[in-house]
PDB file as gemmi writes it, atoms N, CA and C in Angstrom:
CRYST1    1.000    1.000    1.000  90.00  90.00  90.00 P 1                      
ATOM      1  N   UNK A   1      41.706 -39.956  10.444  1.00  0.00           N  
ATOM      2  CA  UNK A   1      40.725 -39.238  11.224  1.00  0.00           C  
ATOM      3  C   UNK A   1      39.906 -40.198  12.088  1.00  0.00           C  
ATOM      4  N   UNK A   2      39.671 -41.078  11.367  1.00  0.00           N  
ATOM      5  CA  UNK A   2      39.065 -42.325  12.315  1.00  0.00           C  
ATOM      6  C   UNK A   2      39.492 -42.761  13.014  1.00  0.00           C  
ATOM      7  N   UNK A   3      40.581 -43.399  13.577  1.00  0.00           N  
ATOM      8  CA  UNK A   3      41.979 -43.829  14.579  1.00  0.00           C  
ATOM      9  C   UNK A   3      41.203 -42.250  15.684  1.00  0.00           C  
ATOM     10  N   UNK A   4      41.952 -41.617  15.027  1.00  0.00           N  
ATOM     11  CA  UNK A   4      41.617 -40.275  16.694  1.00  0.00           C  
ATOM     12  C   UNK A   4      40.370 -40.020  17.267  1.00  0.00           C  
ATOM     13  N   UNK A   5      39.561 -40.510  16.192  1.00  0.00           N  
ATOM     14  CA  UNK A   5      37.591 -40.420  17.253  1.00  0.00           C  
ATOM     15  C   UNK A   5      37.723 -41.569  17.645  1.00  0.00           C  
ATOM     16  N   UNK A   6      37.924 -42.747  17.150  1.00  0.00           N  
ATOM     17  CA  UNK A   6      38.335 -44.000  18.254  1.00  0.00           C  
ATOM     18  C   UNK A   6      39.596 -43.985  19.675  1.00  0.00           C  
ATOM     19  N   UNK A   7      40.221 -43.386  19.183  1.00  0.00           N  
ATOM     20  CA  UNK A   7      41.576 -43.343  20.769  1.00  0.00           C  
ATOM     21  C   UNK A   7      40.368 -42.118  21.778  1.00  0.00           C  
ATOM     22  N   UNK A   8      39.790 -41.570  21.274  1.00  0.00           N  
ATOM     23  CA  UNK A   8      39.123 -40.065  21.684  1.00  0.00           C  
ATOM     24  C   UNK A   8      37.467 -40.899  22.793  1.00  0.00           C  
ATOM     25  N   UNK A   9      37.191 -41.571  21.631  1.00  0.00           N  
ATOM     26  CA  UNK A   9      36.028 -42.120  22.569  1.00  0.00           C  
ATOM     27  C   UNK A   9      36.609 -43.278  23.329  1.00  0.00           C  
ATOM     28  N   UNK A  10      37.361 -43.932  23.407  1.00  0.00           N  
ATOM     29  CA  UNK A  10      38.178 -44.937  24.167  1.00  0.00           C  
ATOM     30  C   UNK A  10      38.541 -44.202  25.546  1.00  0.00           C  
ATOM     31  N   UNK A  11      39.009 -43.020  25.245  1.00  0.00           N  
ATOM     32  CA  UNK A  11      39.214 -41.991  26.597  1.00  0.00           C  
ATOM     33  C   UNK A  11      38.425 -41.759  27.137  1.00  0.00           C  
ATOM     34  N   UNK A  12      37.064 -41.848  27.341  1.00  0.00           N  
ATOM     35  CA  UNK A  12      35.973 -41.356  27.149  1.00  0.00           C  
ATOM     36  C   UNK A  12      35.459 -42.558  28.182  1.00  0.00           C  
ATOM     37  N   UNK A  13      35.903 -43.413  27.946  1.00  0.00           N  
ATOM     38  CA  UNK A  13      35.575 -45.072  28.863  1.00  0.00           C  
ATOM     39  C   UNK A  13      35.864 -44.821  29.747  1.00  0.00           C  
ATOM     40  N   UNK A  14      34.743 -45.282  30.953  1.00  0.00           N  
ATOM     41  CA  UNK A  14      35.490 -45.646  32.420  1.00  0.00           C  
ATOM     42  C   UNK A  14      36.687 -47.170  31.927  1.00  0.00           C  
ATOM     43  N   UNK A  15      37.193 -47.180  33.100  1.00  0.00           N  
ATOM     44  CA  UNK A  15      37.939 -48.436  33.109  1.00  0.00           C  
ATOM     45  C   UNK A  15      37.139 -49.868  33.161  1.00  0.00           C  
ATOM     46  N   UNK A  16      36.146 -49.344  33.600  1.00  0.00           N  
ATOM     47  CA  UNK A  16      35.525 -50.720  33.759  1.00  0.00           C  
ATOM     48  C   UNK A  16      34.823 -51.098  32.458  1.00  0.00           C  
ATOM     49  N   UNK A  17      34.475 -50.067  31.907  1.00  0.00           N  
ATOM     50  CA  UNK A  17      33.998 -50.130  30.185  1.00  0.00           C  
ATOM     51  C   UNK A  17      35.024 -50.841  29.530  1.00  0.00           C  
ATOM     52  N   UNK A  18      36.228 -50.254  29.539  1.00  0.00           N  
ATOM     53  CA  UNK A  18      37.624 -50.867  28.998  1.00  0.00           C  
ATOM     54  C   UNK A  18      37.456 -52.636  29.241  1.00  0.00           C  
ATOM     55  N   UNK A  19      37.698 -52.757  30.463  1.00  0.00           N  
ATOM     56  CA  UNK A  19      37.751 -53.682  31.028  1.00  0.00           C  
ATOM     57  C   UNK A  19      36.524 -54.936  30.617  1.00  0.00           C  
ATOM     58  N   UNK A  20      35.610 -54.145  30.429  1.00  0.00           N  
ATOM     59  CA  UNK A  20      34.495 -55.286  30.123  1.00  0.00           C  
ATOM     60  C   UNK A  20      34.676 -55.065  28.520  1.00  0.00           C  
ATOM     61  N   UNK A  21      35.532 -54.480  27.634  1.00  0.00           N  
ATOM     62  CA  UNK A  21      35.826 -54.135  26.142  1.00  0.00           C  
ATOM     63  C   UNK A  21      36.645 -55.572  26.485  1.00  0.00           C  
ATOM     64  N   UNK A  22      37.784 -55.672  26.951  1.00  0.00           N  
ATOM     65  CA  UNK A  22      38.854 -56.715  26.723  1.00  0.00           C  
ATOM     66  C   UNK A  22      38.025 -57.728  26.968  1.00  0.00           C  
ATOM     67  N   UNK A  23      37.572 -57.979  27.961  1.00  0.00           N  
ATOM     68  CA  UNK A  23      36.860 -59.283  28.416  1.00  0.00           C  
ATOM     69  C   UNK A  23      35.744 -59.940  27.324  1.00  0.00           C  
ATOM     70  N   UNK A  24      35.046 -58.998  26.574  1.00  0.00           N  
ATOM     71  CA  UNK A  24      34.418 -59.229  25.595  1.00  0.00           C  
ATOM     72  C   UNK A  24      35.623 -60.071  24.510  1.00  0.00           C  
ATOM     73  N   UNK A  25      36.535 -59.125  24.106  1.00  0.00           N  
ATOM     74  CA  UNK A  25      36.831 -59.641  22.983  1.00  0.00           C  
ATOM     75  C   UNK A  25      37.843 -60.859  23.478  1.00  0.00           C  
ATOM     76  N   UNK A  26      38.775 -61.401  24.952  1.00  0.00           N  
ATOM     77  CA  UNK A  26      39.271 -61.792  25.209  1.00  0.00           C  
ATOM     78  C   UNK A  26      38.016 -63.791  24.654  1.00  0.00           C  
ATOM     79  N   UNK A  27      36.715 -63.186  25.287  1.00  0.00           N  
ATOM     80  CA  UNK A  27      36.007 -64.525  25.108  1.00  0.00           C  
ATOM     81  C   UNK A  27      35.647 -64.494  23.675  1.00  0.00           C  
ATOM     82  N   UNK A  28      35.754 -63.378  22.700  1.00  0.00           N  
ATOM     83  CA  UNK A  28      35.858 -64.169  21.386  1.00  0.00           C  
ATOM     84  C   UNK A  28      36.751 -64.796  20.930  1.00  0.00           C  
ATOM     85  N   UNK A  29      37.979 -64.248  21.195  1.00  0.00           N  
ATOM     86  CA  UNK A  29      39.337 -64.806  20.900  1.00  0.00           C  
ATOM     87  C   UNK A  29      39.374 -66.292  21.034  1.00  0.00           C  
ATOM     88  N   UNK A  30      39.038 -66.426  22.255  1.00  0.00           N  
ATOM     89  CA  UNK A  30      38.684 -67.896  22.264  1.00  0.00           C  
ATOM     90  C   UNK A  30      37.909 -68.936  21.698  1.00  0.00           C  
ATOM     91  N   UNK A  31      36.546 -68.439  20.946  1.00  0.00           N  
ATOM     92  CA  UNK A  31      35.713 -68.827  21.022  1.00  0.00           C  
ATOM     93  C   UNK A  31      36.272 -69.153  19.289  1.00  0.00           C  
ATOM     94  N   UNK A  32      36.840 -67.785  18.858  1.00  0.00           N  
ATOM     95  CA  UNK A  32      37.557 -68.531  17.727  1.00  0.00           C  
ATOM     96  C   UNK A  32      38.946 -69.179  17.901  1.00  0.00           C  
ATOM     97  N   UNK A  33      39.443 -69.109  18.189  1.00  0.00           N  
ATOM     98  CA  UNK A  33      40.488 -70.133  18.453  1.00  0.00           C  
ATOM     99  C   UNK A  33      39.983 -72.087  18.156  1.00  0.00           C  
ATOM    100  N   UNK A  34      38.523 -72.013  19.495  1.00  0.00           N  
ATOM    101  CA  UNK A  34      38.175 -73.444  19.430  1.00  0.00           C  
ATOM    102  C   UNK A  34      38.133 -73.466  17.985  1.00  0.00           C  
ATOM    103  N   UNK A  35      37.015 -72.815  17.240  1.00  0.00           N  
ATOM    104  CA  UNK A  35      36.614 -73.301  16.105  1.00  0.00           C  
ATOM    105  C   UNK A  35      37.501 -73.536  15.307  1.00  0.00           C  
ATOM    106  N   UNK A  36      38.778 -72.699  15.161  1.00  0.00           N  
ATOM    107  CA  UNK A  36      39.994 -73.307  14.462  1.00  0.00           C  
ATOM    108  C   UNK A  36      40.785 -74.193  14.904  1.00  0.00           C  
ATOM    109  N   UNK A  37      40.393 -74.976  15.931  1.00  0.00           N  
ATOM    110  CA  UNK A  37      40.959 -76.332  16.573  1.00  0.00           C  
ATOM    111  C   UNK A  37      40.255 -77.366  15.449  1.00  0.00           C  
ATOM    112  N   UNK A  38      39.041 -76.989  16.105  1.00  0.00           N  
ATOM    113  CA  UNK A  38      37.784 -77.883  15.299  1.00  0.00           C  
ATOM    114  C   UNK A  38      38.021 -77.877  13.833  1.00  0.00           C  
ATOM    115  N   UNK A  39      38.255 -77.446  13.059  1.00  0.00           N  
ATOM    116  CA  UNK A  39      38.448 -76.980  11.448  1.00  0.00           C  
ATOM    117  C   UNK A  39      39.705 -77.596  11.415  1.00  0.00           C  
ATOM    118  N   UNK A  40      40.749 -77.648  12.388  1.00  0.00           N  
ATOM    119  CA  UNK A  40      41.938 -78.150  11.802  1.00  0.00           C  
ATOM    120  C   UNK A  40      41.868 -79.845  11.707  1.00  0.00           C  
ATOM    121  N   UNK A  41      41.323 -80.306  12.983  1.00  0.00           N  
ATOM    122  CA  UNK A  41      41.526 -81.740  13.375  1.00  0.00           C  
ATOM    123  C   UNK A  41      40.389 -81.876  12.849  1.00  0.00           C  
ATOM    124  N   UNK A  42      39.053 -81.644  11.803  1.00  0.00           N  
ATOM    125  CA  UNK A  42      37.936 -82.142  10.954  1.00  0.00           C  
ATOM    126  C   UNK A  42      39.240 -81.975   9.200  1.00  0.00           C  
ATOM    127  N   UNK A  43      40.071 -81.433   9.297  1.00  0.00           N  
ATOM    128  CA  UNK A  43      40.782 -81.150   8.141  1.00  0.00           C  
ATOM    129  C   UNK A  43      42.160 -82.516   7.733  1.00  0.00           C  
ATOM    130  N   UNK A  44      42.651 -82.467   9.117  1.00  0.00           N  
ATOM    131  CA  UNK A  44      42.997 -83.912   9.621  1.00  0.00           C  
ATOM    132  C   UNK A  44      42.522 -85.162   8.876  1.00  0.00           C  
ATOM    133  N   UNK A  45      41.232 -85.418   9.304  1.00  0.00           N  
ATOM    134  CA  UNK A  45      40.455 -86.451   9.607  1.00  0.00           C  
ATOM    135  C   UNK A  45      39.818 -86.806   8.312  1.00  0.00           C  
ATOM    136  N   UNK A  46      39.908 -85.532   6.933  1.00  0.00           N  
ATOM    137  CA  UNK A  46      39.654 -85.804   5.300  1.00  0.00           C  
ATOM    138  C   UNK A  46      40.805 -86.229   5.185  1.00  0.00           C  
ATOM    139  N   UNK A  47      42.052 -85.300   5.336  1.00  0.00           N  
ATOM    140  CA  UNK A  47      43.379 -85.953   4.822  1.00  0.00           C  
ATOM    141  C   UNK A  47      43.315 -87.591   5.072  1.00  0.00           C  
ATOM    142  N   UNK A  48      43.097 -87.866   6.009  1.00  0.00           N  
ATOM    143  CA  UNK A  48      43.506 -89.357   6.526  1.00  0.00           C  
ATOM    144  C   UNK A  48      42.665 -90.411   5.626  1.00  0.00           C  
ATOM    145  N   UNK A  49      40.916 -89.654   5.447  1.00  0.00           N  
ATOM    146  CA  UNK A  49      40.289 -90.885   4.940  1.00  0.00           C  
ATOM    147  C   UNK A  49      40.444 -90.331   3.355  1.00  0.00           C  
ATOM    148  N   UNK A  50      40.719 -89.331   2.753  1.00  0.00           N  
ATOM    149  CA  UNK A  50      41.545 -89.229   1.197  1.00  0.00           C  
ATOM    150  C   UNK A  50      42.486 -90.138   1.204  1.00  0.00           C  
ATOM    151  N   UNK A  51      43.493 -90.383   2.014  1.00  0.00           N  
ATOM    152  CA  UNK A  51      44.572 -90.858   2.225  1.00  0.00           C  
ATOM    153  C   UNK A  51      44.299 -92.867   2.233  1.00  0.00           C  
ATOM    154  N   UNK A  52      43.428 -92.875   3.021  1.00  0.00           N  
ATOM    155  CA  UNK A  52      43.214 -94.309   3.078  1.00  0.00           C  
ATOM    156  C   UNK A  52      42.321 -94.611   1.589  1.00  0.00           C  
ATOM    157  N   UNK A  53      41.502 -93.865   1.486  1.00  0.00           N  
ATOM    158  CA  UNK A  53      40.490 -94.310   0.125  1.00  0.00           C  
ATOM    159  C   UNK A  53      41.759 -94.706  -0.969  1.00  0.00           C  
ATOM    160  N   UNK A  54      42.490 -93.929  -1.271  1.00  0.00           N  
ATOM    161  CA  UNK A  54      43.821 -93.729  -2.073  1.00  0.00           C  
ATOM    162  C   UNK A  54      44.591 -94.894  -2.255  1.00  0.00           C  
ATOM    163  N   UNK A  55      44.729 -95.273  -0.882  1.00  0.00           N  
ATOM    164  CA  UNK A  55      45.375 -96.306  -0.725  1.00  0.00           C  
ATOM    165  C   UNK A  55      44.450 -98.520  -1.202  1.00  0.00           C  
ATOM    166  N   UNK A  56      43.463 -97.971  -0.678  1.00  0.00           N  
ATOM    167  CA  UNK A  56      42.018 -99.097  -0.993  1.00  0.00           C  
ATOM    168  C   UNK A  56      42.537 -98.911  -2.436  1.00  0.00           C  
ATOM    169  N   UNK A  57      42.148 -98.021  -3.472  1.00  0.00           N  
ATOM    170  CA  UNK A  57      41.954 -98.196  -4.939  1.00  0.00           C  
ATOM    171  C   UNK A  57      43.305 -98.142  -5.132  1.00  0.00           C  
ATOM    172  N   UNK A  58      44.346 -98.474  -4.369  1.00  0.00           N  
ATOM    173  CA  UNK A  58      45.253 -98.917  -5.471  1.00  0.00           C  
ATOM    174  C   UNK A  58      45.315-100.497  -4.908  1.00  0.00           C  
ATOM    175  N   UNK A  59      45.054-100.818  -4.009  1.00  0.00           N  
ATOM    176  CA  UNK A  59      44.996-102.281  -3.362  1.00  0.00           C  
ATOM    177  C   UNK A  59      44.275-103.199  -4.435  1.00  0.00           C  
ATOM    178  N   UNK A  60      43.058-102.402  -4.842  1.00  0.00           N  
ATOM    179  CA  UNK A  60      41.662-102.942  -5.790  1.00  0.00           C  
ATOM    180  C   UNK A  60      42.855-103.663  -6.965  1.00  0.00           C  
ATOM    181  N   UNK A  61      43.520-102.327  -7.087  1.00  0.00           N  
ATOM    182  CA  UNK A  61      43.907-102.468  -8.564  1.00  0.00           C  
ATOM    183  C   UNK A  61      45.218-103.214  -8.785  1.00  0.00           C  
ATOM    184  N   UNK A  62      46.028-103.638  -8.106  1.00  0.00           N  
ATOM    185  CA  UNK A  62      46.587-104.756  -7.551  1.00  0.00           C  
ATOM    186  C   UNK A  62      46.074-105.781  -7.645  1.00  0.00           C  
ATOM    187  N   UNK A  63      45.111-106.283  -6.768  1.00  0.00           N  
ATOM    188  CA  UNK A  63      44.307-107.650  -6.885  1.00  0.00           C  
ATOM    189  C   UNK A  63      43.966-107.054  -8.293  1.00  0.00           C  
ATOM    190  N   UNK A  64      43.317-106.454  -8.802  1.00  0.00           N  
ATOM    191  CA  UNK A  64      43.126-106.653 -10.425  1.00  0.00           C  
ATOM    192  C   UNK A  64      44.028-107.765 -11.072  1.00  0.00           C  
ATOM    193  N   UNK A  65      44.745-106.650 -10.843  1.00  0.00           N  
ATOM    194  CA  UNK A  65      46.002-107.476 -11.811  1.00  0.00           C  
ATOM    195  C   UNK A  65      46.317-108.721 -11.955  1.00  0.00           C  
ATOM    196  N   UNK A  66      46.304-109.000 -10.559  1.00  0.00           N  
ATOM    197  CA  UNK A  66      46.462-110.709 -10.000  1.00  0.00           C  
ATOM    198  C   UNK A  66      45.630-111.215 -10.569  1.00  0.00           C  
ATOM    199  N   UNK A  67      44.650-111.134  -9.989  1.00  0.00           N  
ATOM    200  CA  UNK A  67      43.249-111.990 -11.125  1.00  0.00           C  
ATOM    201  C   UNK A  67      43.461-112.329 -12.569  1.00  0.00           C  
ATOM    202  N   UNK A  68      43.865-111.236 -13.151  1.00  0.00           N  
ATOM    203  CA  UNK A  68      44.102-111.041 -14.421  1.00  0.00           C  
ATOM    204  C   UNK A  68      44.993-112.046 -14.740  1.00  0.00           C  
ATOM    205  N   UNK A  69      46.050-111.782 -14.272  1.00  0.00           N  
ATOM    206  CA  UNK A  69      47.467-113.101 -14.738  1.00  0.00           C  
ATOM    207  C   UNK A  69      46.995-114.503 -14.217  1.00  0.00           C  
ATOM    208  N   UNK A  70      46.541-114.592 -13.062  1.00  0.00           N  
ATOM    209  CA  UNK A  70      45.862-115.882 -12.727  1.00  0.00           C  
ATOM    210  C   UNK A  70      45.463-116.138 -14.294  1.00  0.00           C  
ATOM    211  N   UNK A  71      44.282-116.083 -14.448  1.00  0.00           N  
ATOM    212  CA  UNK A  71      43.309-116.212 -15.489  1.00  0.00           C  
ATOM    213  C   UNK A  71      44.070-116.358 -16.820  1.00  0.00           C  
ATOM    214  N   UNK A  72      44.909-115.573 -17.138  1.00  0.00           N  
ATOM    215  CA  UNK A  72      45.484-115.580 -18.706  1.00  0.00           C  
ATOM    216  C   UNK A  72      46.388-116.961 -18.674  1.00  0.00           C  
ATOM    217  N   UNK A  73      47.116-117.227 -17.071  1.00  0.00           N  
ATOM    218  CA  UNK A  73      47.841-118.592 -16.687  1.00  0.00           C  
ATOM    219  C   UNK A  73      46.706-119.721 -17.294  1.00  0.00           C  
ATOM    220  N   UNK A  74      45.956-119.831 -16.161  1.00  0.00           N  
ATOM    221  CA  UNK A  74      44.690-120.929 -16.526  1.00  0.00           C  
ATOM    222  C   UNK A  74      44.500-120.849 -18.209  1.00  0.00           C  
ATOM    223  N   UNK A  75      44.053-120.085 -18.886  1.00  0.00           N  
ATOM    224  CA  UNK A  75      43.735-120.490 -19.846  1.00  0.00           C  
ATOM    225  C   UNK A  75      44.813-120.580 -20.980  1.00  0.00           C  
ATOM    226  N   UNK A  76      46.033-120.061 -20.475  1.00  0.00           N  
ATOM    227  CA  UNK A  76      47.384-120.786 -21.727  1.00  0.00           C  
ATOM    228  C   UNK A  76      47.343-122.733 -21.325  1.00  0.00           C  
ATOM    229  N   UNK A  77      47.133-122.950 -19.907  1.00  0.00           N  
ATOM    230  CA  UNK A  77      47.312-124.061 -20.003  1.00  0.00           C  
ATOM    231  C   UNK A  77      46.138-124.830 -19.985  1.00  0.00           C  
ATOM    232  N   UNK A  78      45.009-124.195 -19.936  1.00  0.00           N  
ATOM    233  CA  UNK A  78      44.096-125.045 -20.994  1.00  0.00           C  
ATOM    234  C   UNK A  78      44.272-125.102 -22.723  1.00  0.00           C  
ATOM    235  N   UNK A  79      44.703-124.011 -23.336  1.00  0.00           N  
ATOM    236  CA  UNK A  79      44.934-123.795 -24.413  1.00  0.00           C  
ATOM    237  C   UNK A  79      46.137-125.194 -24.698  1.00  0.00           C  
ATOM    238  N   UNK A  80      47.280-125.395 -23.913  1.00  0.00           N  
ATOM    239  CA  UNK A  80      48.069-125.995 -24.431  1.00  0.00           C  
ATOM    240  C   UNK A  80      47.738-128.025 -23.678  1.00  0.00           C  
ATOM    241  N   UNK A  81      46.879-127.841 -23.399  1.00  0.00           N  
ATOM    242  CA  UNK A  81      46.163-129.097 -22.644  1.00  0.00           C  
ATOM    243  C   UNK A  81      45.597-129.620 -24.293  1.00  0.00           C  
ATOM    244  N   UNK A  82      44.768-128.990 -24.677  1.00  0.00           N  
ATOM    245  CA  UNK A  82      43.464-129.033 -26.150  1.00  0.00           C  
ATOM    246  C   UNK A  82      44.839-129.633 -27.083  1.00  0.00           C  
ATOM    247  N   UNK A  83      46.000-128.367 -27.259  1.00  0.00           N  
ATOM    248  CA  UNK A  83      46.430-128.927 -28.527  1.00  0.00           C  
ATOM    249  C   UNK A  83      46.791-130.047 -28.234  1.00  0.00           C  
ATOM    250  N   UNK A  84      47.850-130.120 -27.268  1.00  0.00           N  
ATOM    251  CA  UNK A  84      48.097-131.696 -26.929  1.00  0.00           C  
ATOM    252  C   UNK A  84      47.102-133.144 -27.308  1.00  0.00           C  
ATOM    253  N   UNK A  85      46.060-132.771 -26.184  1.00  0.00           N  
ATOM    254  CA  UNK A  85      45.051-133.901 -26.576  1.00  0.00           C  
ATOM    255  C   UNK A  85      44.738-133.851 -28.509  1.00  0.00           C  
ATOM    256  N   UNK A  86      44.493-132.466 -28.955  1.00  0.00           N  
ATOM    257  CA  UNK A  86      45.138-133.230 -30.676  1.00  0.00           C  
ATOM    258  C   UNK A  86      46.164-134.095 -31.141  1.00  0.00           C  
ATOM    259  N   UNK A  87      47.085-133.643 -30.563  1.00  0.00           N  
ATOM    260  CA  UNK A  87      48.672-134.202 -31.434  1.00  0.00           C  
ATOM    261  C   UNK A  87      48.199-135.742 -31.057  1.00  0.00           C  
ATOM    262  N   UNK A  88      47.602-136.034 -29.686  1.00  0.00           N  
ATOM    263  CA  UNK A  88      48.357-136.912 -28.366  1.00  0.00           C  
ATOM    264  C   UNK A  88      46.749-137.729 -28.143  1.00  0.00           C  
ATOM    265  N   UNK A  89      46.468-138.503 -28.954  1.00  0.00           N  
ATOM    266  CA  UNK A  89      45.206-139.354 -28.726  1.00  0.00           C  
ATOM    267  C   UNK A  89      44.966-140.146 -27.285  1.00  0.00           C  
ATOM    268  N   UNK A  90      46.066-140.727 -26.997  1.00  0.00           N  
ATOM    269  CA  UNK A  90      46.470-141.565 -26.166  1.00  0.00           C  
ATOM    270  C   UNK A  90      46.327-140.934 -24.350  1.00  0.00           C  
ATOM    271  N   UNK A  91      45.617-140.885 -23.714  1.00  0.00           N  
ATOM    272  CA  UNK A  91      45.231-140.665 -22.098  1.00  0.00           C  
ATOM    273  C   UNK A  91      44.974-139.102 -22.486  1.00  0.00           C  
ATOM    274  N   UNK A  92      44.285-137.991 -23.088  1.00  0.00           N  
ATOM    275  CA  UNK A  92      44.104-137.035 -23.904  1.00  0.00           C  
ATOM    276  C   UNK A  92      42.974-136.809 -22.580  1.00  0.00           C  
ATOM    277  N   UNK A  93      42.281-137.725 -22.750  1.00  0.00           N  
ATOM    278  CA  UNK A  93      40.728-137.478 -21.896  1.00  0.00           C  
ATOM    279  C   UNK A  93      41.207-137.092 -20.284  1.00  0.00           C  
ATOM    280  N   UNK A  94      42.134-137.677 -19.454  1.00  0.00           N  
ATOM    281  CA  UNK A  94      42.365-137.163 -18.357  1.00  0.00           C  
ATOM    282  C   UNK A  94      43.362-136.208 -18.591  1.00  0.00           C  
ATOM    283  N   UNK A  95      43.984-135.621 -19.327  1.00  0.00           N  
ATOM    284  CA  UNK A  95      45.031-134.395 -19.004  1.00  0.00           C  
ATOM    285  C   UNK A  95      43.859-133.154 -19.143  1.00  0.00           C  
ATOM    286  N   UNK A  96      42.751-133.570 -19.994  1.00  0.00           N  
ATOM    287  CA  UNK A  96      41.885-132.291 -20.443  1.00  0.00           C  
ATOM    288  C   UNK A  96      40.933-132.366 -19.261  1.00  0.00           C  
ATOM    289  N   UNK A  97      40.389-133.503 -18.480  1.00  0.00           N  
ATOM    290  CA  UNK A  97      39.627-133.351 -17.110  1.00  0.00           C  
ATOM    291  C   UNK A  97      40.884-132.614 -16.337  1.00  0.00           C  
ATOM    292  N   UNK A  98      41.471-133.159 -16.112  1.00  0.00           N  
ATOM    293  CA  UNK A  98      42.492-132.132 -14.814  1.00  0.00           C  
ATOM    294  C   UNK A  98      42.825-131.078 -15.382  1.00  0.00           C  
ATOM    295  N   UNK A  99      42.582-130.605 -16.405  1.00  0.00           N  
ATOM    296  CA  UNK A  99      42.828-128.925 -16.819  1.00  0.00           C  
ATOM    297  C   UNK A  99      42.112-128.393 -16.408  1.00  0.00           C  
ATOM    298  N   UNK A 100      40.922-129.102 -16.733  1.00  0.00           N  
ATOM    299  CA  UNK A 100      39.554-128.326 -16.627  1.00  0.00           C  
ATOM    300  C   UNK A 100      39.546-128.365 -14.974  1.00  0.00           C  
ATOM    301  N   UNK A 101      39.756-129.127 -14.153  1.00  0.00           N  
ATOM    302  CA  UNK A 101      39.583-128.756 -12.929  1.00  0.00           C  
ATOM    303  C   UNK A 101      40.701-127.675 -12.768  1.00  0.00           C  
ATOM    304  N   UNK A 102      41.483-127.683 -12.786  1.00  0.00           N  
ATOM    305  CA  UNK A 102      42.453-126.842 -12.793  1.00  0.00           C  
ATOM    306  C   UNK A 102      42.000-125.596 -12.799  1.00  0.00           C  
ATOM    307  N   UNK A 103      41.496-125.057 -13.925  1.00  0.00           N  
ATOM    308  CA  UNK A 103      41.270-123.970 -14.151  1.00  0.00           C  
ATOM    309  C   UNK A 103      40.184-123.586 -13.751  1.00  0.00           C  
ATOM    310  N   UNK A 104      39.334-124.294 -13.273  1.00  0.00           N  
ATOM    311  CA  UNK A 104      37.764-124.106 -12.659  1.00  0.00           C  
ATOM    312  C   UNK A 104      38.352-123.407 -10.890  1.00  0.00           C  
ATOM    313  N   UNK A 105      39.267-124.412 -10.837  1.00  0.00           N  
ATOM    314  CA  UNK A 105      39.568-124.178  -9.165  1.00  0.00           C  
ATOM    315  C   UNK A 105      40.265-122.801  -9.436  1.00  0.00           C  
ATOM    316  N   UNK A 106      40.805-122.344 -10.365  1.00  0.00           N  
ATOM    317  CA  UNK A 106      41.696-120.696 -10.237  1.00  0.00           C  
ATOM    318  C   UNK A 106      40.255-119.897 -10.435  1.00  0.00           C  
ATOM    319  N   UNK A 107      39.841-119.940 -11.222  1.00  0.00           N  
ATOM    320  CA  UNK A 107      38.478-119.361 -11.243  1.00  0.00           C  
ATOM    321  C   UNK A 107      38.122-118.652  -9.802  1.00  0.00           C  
ATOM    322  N   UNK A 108      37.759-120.114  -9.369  1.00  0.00           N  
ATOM    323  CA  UNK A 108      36.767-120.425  -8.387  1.00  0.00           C  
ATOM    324  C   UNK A 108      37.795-119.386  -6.861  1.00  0.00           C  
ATOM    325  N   UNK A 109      39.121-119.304  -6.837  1.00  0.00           N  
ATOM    326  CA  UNK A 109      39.798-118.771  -6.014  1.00  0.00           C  
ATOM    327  C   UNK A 109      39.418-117.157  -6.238  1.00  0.00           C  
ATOM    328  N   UNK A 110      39.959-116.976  -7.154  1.00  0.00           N  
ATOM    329  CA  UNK A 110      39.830-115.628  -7.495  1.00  0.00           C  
ATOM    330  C   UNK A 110      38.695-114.950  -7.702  1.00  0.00           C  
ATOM    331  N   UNK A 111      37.828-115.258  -7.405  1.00  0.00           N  
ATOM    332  CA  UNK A 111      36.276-114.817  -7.407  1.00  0.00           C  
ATOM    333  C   UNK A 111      35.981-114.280  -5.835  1.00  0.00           C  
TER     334      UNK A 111                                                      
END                                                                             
């Protein structure tokens, strides 16, 4: 019943009523259209920096790792520097200075 009082008062329009009907809705059409430009390429532009953040924390966690093995390196071969200088009385004092630099300088990189 509603459809036929709408086609009924539509008849009812001059043309130019019509005419300024389309033109109305022709400039909303548009007006949404932009905004769903805008919404798509702002939708874009999260994907990309989700996308890059994503990518940073796994980079982080990478260098983690590195650090990590660095470090466990350095200190097996300080660990095996010490026993030595036990067993090994004899020039003991410089293998344990150049460890120690050694491992100061991995430190000191990875920081």
């Amino acid at each position: 019943m509603r459809k036929k009082e709408e086609r009924n008062s539509l008849k009812k329009l001059s043309r130019l009523e019509i005419l300024e009907l389309f033109l109305k809705q022709s400039e909303e059409l548009a007006q949404v259209k932009e905004e769903l430009k805008i919404a798509k390429e702002e939708l874009a532009e999260r994907r990309i920096a989700i996308s890059e953040s994503g990518s940073i924390a796994e980079a982080a966690l990478k260098l983690s790792g590195i650090f990590e093995v660095a470090q466990k390196a350095a200190n097996e071969y300080l660990d095996n520097v010490k026993a030595q200088k036990s067993t090994d009385t004899h020039g003991s004092t410089v293998l344990q200075e150049e460890a120690e630099e050694y491992v100061e300088g991995t430190v000191l990189k990875n920081q």
